[in-house]
GULO-345512 format. One record per residue (C-alpha): residue in three letters; y, x, z. Coordinates in steps of 0.25 Angstrom, whole numbers, padded with zeros to 4 digits, always signed. Layout:
% residues N
ALAYXZ
...
% end
This chain:
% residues 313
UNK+0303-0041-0064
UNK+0316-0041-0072
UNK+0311-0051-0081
UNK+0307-0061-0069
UNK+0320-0059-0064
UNK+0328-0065-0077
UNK+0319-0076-0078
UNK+0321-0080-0066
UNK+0336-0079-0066
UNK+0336-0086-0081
UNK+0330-0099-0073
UNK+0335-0101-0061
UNK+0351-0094-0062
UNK+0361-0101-0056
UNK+0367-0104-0069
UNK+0358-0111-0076
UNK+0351-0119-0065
UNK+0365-0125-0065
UNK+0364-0129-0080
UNK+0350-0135-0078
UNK+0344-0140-0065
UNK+0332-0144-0069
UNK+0328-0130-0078
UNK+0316-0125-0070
UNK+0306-0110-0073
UNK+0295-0114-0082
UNK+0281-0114-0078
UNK+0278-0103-0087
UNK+0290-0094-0083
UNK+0287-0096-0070
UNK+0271-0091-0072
UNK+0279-0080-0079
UNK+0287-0078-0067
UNK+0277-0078-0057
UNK+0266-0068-0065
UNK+0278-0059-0068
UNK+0280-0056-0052
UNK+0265-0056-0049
UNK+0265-0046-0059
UNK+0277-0038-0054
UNK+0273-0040-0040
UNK+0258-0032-0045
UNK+0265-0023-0050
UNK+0273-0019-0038
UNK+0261-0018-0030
UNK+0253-0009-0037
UNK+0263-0001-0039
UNK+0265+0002-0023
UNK+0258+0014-0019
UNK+0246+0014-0015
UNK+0246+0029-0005
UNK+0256+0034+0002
UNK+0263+0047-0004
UNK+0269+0053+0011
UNK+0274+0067+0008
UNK+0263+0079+0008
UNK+0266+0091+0018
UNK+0263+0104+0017
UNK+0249+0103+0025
UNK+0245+0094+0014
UNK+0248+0080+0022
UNK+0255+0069+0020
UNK+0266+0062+0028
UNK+0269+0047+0025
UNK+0280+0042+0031
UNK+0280+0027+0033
UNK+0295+0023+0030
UNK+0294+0032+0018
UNK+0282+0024+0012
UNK+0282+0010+0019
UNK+0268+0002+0017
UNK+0264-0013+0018
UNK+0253-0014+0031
UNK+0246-0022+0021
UNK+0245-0010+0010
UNK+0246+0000+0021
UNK+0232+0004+0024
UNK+0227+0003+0009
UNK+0237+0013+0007
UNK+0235+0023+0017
UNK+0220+0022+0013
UNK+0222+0028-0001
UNK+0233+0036+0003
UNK+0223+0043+0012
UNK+0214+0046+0001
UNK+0224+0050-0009
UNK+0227+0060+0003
UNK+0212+0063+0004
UNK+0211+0064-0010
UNK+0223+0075-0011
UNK+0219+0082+0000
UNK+0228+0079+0008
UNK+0228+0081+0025
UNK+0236+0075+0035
UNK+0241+0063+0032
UNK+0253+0058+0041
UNK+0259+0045+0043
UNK+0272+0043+0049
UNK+0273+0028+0051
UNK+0289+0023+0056
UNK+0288+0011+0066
UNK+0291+0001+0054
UNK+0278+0005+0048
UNK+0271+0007+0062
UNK+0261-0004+0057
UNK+0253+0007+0048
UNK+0249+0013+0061
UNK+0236+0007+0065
UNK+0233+0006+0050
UNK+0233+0021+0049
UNK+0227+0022+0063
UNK+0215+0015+0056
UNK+0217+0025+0045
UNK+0213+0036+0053
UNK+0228+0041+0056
UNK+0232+0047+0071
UNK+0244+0048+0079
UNK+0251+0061+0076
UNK+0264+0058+0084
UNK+0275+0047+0086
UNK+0289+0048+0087
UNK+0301+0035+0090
UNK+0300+0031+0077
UNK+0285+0034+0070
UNK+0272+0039+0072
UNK+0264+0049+0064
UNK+0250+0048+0060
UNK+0241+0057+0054
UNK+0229+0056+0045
UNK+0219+0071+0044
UNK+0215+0069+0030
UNK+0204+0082+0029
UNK+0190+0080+0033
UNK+0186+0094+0032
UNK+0198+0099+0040
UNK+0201+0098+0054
UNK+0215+0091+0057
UNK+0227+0101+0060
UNK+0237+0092+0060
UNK+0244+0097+0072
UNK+0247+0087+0086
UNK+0261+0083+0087
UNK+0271+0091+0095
UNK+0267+0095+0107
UNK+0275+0103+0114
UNK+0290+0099+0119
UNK+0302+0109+0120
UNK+0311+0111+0130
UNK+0322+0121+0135
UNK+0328+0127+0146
UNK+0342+0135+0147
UNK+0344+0147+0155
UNK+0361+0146+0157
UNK+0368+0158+0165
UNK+0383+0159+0164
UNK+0390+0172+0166
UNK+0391+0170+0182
UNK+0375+0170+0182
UNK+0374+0155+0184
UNK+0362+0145+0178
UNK+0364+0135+0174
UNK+0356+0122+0180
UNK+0351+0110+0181
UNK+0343+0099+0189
UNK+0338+0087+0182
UNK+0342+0072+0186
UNK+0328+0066+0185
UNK+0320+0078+0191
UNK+0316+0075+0205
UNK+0313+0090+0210
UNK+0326+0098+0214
UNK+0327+0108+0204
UNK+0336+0117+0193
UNK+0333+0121+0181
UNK+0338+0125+0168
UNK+0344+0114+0158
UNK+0336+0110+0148
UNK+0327+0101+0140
UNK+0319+0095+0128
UNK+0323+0102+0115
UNK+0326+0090+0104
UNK+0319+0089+0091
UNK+0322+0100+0081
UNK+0331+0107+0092
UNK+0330+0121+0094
UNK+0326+0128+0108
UNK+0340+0134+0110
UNK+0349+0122+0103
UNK+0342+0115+0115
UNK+0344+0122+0125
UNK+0358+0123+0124
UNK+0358+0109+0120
UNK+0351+0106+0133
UNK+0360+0114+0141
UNK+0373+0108+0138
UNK+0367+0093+0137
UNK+0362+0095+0153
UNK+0374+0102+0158
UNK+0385+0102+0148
UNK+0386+0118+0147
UNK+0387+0127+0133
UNK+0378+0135+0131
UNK+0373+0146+0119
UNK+0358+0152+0116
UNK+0355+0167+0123
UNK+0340+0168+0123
UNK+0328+0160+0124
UNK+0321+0166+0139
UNK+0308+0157+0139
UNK+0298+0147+0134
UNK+0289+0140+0145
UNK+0277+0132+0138
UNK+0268+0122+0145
UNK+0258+0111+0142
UNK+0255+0094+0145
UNK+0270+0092+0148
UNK+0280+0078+0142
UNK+0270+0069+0134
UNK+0257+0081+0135
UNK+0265+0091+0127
UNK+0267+0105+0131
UNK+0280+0111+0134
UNK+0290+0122+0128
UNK+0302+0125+0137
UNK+0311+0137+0133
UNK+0322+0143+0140
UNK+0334+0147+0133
UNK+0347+0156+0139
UNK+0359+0149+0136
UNK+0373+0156+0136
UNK+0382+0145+0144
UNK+0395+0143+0135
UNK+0402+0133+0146
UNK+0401+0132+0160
UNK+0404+0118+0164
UNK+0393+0108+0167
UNK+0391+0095+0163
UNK+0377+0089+0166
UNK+0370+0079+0159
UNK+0370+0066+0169
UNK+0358+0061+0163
UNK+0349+0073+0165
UNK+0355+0083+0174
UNK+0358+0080+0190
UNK+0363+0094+0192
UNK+0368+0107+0187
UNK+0374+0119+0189
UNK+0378+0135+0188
UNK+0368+0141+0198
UNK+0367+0156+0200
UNK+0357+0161+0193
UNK+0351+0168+0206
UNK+0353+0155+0213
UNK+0343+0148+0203
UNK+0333+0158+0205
UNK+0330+0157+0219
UNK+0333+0142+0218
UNK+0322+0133+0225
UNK+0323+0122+0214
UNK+0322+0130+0202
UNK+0309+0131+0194
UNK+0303+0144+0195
UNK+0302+0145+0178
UNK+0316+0143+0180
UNK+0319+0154+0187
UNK+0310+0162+0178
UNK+0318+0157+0167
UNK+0332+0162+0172
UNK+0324+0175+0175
UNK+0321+0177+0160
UNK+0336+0175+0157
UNK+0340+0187+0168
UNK+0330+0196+0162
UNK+0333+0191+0146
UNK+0349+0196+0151
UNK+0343+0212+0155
UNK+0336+0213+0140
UNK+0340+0216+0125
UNK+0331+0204+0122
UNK+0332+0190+0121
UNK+0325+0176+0111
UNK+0334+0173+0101
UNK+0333+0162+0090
UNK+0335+0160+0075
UNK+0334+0147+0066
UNK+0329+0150+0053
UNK+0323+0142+0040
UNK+0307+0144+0040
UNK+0305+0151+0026
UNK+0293+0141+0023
UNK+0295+0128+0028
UNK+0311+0128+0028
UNK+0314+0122+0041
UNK+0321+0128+0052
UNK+0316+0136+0065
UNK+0320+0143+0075
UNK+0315+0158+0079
UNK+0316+0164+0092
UNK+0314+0178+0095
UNK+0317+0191+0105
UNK+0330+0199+0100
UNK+0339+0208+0108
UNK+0351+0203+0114
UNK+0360+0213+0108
UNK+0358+0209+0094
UNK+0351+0220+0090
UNK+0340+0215+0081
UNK+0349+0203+0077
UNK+0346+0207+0062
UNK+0332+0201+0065
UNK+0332+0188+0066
UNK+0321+0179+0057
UNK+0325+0173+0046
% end
């Protein structure tokens, strides 16, 4: 290619077009010239890949990642076609595609290929391909279950604090609360709910309960757990957008209050009897030993700090 480039140059710079006018490229350069870039042009093209090489996960799968390994739709479904049986031939399991939306034209190509919707998010959708004959798919479904918190407030003159949503139509009052964010722990989120709702500080005493239920938001089940905050600040600041009113109630006020949700009130009646025991649900972030990421533990301690020497790694 280095070589077309200089006789290019040689017969048509600046310089000597000016010398000579009427010097024009040889037919047989020219034939030169033209075989020379169908030959380079070849040689580009069977050196493109032929499968795709995705990254291999410890099931034995692989992930291709369409911004990672772009693909002509013209060459896109040969390709696929013998990546899959490289994969067959290697023994390989569930294959996974994530396609971008600048690549989203490979979807009905792999649809045809046998691929299924795993899940979608703003940006992309996953597909999946079960490789084995002889074994059944375990490739799991997609989330299913959505997170949320509550917070149990009480300040030091035996006070709750409350809420009432703007766009809930039934009088009511319940605890702040709500969706914990992606890769947000149970009791950063309950604080961060807290203060976001009604502007007060709060800090992590105890987790008091977890309600689960089923075929809520999007046909998903539901984990809602309820944390005992220790409030820091006492003023409060609702979030206009959210919140149409709140307040310091006294506790024994919300108890017997016609508009507070009968879980509610069990909920409050968890934290007065978490306040007569040596016990409460403490947390711990550690490193998992195998696969290197972070977790969180939660687990029964005593409140005086007795057994504080044993907490999990």
């Amino acid at each position: 290619m280095r070589l077309l480039v200089n006789i290019l140059f040689k017969f048509f710079h600046p310089c000597s077009l000016s010398q000579n006018t009427n010097r024009r490229l040889p037919h047989t350069v020219l034939r030169n010239v033209v075989a020379l870039m169908a030959t380079n042009s070849s040689i580009m093209t069977n050196h493109l890949p032929t499968t795709f090489s995705g990254r291999l996960d410890r099931f034995n799968g692989v992930t291709v990642h369409s911004e990672s390994e772009p693909c002509n739709i013209s060459d896109f479904g040969d390709k696929v076609d013998n990546s899959i049986k490289k994969w067959r031939d290697d023994g390989r399991r569930g294959i996974w595609f994530k396609v971008h939306l600048d690549q989203s034209d490979w979807v009905p190509v792999l649809v045809k290929k046998g691929f299924r919707y795993h899940h979608a998010k703003d940006d992309f959708v996953m597909m999946y391909l079960w490789l084995p004959v002889e074994e059944n798919c375990n490739i799991p479904p997609y989330a299913h279950t959505m997170i949320g918190v509550g917070a149990v407030v009480i300040n030091d003159q035996n006070k709750i604090l409350v809420v009432s949503e703007k766009y809930y139509q039934v009088p009511h009052w319940k605890l702040p609360g709500g969706y914990v964010e992606p890769g947000e722990n149970l009791v950063d989120a309950a604080i961060r709910e807290v203060w976001e709702e009604t502007g007060v500080e709060t800090e992590f005493q105890t987790v008091l309960t977890l309600r689960q239920g089923h075929y809520g938001m999007f046909g998903c089940s539901d984990i809602y757990t309820v944390i005992s905050l220790k409030p820091l600040s006492s003023d409060i600041e609702k979030c206009e957008r959210e919140i149409d009113k709140c307040m310091w109630m006294d506790v024994d006020e919300y108890l017997k209050h016609p508009n507070v949700h009968e879980l509610n009130r069990f909920f409050v009646q968890k934290y007065l009897e978490y306040l007569k025991k040596n016990l409460k649900i403490d947390w711990h972030h550690g490193i998992h030993q195998v696969l290197k990421k972070a977790y969180t533990v939660y687990y029964i301690t005593s409140t005086d700090g007795d057994d504080k020497n044993q907490k999990p790694c």
